[in-house]
Backbone as numpy.savetxt, mean C-alpha at the origin, in Angstrom:
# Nx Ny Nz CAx CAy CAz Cx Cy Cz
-7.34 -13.52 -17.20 -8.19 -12.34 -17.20 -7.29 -11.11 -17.20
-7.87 -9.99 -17.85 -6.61 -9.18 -17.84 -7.43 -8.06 -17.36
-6.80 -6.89 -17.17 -7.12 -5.46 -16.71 -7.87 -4.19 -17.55
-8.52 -4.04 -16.93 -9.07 -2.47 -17.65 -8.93 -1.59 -16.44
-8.96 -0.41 -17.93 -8.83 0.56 -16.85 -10.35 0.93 -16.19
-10.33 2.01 -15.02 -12.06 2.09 -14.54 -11.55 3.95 -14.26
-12.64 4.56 -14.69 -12.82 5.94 -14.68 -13.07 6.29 -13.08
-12.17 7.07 -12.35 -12.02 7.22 -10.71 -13.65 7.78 -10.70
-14.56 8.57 -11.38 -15.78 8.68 -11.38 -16.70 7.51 -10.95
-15.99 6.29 -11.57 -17.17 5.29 -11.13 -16.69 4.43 -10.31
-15.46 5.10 -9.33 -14.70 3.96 -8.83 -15.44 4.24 -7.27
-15.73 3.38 -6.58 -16.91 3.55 -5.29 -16.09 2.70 -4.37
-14.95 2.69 -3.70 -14.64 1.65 -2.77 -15.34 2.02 -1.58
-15.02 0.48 -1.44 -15.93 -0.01 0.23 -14.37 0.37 1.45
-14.18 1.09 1.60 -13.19 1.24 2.71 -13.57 0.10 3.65
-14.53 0.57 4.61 -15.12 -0.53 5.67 -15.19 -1.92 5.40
-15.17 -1.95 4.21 -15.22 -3.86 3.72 -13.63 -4.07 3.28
-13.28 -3.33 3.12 -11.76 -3.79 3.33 -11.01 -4.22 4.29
-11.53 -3.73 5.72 -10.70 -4.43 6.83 -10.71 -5.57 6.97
-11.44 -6.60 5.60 -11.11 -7.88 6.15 -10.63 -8.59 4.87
-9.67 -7.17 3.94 -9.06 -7.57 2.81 -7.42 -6.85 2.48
-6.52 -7.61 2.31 -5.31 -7.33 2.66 -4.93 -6.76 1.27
-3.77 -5.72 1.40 -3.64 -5.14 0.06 -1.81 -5.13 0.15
-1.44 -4.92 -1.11 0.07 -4.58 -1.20 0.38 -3.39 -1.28
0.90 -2.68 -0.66 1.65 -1.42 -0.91 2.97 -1.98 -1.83
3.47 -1.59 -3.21 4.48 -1.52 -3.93 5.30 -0.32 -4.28
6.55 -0.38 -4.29 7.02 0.91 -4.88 8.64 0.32 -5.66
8.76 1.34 -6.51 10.07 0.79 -6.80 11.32 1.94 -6.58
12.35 1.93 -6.14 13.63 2.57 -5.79 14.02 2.61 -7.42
14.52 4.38 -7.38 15.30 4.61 -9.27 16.24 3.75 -9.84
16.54 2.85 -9.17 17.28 1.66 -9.85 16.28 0.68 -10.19
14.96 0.61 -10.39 14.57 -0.56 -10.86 13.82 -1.68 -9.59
14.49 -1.86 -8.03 14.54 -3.09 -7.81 13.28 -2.28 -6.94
12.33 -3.48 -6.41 10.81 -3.33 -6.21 10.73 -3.75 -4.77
9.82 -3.16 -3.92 9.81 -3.82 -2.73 8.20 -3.99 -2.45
7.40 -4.92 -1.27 6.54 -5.06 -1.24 5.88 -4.81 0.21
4.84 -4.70 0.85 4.53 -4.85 2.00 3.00 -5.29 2.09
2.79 -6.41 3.05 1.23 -6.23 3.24 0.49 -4.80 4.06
-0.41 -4.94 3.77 -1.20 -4.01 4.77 -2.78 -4.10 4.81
-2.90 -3.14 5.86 -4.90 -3.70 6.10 -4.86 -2.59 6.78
-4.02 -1.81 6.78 -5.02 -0.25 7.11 -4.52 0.87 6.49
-5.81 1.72 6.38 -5.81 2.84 5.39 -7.17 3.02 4.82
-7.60 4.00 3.90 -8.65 4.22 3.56 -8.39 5.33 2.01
-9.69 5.51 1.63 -10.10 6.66 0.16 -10.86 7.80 0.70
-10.43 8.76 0.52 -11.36 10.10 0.69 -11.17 11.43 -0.64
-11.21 12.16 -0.27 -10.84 13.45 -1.09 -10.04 14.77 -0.45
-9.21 15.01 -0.55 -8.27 15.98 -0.07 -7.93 16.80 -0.80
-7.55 17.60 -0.74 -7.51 18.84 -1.53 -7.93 19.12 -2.78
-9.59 18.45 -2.81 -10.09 18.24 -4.01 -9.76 17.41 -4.96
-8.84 16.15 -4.29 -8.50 15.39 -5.47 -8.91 13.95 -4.94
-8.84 12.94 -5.20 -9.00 11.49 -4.99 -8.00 11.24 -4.08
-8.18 10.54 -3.34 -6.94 10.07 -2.59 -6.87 8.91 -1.84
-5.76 8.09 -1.48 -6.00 7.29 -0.60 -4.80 7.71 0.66
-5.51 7.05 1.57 -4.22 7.22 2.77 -3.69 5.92 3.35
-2.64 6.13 3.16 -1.60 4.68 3.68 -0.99 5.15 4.80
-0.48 3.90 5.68 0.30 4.12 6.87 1.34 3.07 6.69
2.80 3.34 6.85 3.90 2.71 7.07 4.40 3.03 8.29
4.82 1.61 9.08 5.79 2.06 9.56 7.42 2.04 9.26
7.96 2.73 10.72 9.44 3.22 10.20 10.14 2.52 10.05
10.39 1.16 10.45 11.21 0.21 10.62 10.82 -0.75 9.12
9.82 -0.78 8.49 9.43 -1.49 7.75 10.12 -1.16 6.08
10.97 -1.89 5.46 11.79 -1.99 4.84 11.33 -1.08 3.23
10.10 -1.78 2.89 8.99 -0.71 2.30 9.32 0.63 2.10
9.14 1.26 3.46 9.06 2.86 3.86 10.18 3.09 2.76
11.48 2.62 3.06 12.63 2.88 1.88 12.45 3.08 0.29
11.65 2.60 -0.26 11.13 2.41 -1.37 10.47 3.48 -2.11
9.08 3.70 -0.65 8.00 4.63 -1.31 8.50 6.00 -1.02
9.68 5.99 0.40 10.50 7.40 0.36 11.16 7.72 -0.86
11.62 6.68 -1.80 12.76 7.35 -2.95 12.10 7.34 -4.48
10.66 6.92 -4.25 9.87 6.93 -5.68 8.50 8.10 -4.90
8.21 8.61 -6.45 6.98 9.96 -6.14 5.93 8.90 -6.52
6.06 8.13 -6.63 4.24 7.01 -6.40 4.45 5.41 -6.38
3.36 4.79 -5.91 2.91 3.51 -5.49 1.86 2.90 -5.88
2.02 1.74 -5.65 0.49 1.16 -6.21 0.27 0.56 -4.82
-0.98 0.60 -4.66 -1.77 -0.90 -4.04 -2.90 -1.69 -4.81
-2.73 -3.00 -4.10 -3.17 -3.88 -4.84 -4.06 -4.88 -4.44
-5.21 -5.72 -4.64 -5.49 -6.08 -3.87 -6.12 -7.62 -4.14
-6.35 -8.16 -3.91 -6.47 -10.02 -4.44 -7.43 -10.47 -3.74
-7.85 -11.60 -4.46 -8.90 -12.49 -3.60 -8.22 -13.36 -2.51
-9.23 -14.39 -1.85 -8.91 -15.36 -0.91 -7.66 -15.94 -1.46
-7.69 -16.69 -2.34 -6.77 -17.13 -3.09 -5.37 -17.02 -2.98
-4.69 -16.00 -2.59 -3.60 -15.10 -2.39 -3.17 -15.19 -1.04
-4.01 -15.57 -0.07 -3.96 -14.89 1.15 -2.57 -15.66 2.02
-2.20 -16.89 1.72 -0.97 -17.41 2.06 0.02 -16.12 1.55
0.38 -15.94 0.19 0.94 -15.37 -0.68 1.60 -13.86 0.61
0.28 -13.33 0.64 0.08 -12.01 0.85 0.73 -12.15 2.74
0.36 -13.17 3.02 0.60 -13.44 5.00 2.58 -13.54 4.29
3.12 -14.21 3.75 4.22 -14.08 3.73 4.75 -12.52 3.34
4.59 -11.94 2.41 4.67 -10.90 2.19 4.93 -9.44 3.19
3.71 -9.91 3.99 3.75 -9.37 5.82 4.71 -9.91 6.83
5.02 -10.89 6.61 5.94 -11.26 7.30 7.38 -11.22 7.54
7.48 -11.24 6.27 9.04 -11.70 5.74 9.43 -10.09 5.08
10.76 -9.87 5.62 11.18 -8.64 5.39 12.20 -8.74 3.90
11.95 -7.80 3.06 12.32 -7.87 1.81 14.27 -7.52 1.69
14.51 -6.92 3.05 15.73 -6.79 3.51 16.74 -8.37 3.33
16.13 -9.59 4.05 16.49 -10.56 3.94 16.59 -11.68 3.11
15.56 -11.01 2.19 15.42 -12.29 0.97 14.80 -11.73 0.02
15.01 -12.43 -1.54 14.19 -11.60 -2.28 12.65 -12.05 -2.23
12.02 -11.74 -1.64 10.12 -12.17 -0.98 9.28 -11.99 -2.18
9.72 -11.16 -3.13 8.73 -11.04 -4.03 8.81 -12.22 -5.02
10.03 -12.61 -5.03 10.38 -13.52 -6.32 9.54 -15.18 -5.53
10.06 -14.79 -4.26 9.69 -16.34 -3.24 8.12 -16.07 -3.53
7.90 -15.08 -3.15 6.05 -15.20 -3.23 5.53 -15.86 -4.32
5.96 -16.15 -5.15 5.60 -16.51 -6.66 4.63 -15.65 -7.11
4.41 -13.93 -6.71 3.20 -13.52 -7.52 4.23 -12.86 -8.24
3.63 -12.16 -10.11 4.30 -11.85 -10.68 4.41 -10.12 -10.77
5.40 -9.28 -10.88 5.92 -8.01 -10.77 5.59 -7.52 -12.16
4.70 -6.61 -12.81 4.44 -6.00 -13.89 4.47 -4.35 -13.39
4.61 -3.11 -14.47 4.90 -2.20 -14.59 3.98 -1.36 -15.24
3.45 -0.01 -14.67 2.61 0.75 -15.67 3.47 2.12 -14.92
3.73 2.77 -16.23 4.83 4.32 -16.13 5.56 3.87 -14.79
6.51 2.84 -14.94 7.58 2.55 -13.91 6.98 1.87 -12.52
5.33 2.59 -12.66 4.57 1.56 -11.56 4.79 0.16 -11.32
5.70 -0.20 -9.72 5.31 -1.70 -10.03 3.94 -2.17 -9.36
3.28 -3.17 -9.96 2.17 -3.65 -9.66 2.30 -5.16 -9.68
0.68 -5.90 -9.24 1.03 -7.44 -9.41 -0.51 -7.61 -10.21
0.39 -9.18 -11.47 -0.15 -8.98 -12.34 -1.88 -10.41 -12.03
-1.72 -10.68 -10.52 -2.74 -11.77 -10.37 -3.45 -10.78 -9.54
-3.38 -9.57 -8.79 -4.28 -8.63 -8.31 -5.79 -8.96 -8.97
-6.67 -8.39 -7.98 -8.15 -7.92 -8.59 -8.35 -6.91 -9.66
-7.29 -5.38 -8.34 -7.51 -4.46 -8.82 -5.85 -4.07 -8.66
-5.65 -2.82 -9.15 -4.50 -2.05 -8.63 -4.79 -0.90 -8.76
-4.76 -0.03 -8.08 -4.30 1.28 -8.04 -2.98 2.07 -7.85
-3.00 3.12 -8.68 -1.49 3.67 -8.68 -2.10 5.33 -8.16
-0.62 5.74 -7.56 -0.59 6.72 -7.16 0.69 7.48 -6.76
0.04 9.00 -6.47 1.42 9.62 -6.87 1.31 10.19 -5.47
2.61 9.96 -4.56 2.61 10.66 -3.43 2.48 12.46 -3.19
1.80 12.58 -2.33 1.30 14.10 -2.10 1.70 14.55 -0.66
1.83 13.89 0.58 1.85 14.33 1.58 2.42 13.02 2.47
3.32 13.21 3.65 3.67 12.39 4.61 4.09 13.38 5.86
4.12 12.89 7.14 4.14 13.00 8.39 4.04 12.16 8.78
4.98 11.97 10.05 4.97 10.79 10.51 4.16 11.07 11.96
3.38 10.09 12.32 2.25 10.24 13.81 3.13 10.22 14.89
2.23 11.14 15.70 3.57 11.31 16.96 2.66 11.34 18.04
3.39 10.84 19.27 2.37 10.26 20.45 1.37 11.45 20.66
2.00 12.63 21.01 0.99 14.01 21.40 0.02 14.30 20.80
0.22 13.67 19.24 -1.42 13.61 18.46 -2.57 12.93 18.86
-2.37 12.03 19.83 -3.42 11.23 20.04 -4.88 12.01 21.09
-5.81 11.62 21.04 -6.56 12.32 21.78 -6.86 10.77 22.88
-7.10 9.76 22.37 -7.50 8.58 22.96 -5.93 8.03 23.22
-5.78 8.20 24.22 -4.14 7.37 24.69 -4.22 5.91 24.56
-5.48 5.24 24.89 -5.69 4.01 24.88 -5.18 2.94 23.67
-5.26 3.86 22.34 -4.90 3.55 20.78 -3.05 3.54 21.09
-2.15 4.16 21.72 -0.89 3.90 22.05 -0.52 2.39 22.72
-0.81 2.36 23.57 -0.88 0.96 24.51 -1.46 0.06 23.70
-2.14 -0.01 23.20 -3.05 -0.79 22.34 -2.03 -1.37 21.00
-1.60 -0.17 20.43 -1.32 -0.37 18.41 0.72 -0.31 18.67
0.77 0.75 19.79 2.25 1.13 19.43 2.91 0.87 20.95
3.08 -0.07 21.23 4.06 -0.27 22.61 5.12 -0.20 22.29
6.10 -0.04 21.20 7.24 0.18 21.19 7.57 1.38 19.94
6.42 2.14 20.67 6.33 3.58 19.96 7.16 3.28 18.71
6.71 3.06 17.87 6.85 2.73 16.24 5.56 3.31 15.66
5.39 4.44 15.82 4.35 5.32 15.04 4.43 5.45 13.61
3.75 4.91 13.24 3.42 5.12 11.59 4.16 6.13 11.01
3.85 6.43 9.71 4.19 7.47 8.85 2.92 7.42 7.95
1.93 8.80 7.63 0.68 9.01 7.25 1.34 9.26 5.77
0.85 8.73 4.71 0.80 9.04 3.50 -0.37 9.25 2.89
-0.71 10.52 2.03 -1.69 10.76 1.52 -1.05 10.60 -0.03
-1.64 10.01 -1.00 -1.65 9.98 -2.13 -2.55 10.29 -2.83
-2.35 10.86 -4.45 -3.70 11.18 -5.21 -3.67 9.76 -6.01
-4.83 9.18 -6.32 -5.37 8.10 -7.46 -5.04 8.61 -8.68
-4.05 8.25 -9.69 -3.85 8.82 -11.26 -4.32 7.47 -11.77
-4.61 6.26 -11.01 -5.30 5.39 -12.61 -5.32 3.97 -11.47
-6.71 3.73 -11.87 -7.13 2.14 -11.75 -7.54 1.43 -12.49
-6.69 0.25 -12.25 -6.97 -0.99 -13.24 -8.00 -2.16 -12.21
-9.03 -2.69 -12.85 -9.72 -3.95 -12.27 -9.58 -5.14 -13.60
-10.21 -6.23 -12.87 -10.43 -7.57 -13.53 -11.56 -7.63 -13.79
């Protein structure tokens, strides 16, 4: 099955039905070589009048390196099917091995975008904004103790949507 593109006009994601669907954050470093990460949080809104999604990395996560030295990313997102695939992916740090090649999913390219080519959907995007979360932001302290005991606070990425592909 292959990809089309879908007009961001008719593109309607379910944010809320995603928390129980894992996606790839991809990016590639100006040399070419690609890195991957799972993830399951984040969301779509509109920000400064444009489409957007918001991703969270954290700092330690090998990733962050990637989407810091490229101006966009894709995420991606797969059926059940994948979900071994995708649990390694989360797991296994791309520092230590090459994970993408081990994953057996396959690495395809749109304007230098890397993407994966057994995805549902992919979306690409061009970074717009980062800050990284810092304890004093919190209003509910409880979300610290809870998400970040070894204060490893995210990094907020806002991106704009320049193009989605579905199956």
């Amino acid at each position: 099955m292959s990809f089309k593109e879908v007009d961001i006009k008719n593109f309607t994601p379910d944010s809320f039905g995603l928390k129980n669907k894992w996606m790839l954050i991809t990016a590639a470093k100006p040399d070419g070589t690609v890195n991957t990460m799972t993830a399951s949080w984040g969301g779509f809104g509109v920000m400064w009048n444009k489409e957007v999604a918001f991703v969270v990395i954290r700092p330690q996560r090998y990733t962050k390196e990637f989407v810091d030295s490229s101006g966009s990313l894709s995420l991606t997102f797969f059926d059940a099917s994948h979900k071994k695939a995708l649990s390694y992916l989360g797991a296994t740090s791309g520092r230590d091995e090459d994970k993408v090649k081990i994953s057996g999913l396959t690495v395809e390219f749109d304007n230098a975008i890397p993407y994966f080519k057994e995805a549902e959907e992919a979306i690409f995007a061009k970074k717009l904004f980062v800050q990284k979360i810092t304890e004093d932001s919190f209003l509910d302290k409880s979300i610290i103790d809870r998400w970040y005991p070894e204060k490893d606070f995210h990094y907020l990425y806002i991106v704009e949507i320049t193009k989605i592909l579905k199956k």
